[in-house]
C-alpha positions as CSV (number, residue, x, y, z in Angstrom):
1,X,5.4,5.7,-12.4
2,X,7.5,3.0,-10.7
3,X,7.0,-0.6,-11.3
4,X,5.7,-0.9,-7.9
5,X,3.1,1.3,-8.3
6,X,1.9,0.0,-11.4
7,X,1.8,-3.1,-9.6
8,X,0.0,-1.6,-6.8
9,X,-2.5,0.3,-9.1
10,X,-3.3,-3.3,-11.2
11,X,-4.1,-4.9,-7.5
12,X,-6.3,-2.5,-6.6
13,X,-7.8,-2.3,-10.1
14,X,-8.2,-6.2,-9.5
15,X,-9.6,-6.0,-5.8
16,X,-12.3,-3.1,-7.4
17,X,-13.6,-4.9,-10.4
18,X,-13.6,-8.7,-8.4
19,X,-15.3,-7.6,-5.2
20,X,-16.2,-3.5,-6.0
21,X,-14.6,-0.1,-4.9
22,X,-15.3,-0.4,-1.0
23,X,-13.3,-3.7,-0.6
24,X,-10.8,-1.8,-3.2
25,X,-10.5,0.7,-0.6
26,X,-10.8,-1.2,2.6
27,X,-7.4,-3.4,1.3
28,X,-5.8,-0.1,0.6
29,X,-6.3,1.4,4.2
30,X,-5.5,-2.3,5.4
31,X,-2.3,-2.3,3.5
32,X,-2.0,1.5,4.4
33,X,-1.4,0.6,8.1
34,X,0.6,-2.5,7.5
35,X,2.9,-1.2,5.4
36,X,3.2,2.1,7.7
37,X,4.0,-0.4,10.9
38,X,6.6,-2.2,9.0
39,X,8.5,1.3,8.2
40,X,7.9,2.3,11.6
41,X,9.3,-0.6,13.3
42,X,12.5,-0.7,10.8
43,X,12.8,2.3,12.1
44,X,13.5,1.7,16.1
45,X,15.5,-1.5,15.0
46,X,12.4,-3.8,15.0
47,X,11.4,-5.8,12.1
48,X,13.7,-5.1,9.1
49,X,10.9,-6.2,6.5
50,X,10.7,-2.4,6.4
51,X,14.2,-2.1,5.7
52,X,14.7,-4.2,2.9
53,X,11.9,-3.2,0.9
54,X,11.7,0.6,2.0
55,X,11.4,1.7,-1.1
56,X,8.9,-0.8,-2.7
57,X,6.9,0.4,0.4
58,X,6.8,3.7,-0.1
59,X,5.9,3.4,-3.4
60,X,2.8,1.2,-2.4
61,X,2.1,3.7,0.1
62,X,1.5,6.9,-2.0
63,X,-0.7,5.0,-4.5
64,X,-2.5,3.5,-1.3
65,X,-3.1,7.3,0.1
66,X,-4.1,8.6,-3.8
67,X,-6.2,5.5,-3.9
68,X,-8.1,6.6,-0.8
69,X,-8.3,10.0,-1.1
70,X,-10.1,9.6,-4.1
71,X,-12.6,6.9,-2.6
72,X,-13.4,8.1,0.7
């Protein structure tokens, strides 16, 4: 596991035990699309936040889809 993703598991780990699993999973689908529209727009030479941290992106995505898959 990357160090993004262990980052993104301890923040969702964090968001679950402050405010429970449904806010847990709610930030995960939030950060889901957000981080889906950043890629996205890198892509058709819009916002190159998505660019620059492709891969830290992608990594947050899978543990965001895991993350909901198993909470949904």
């Amino acid at each position: 596991m990357s160090d993004a993703e262990t980052r993104e598991w301890e923040r969702l780990a964090f968001v679950a035990g402050r405010d429970g699993v449904p806010a847990a999973l709610a930030f995960a689908q939030q950060g889901f699309r957000q981080y889906s529209a950043a890629i996205r727009e890198a892509e058709s030479g819009g916002n190159q936040y998505g660019a620059a941290y492709r891969d830290s992106l992608n990594a947050s995505l899978a543990v965001y889809r895991s993350y909901i898959a198993k909470n949904e």
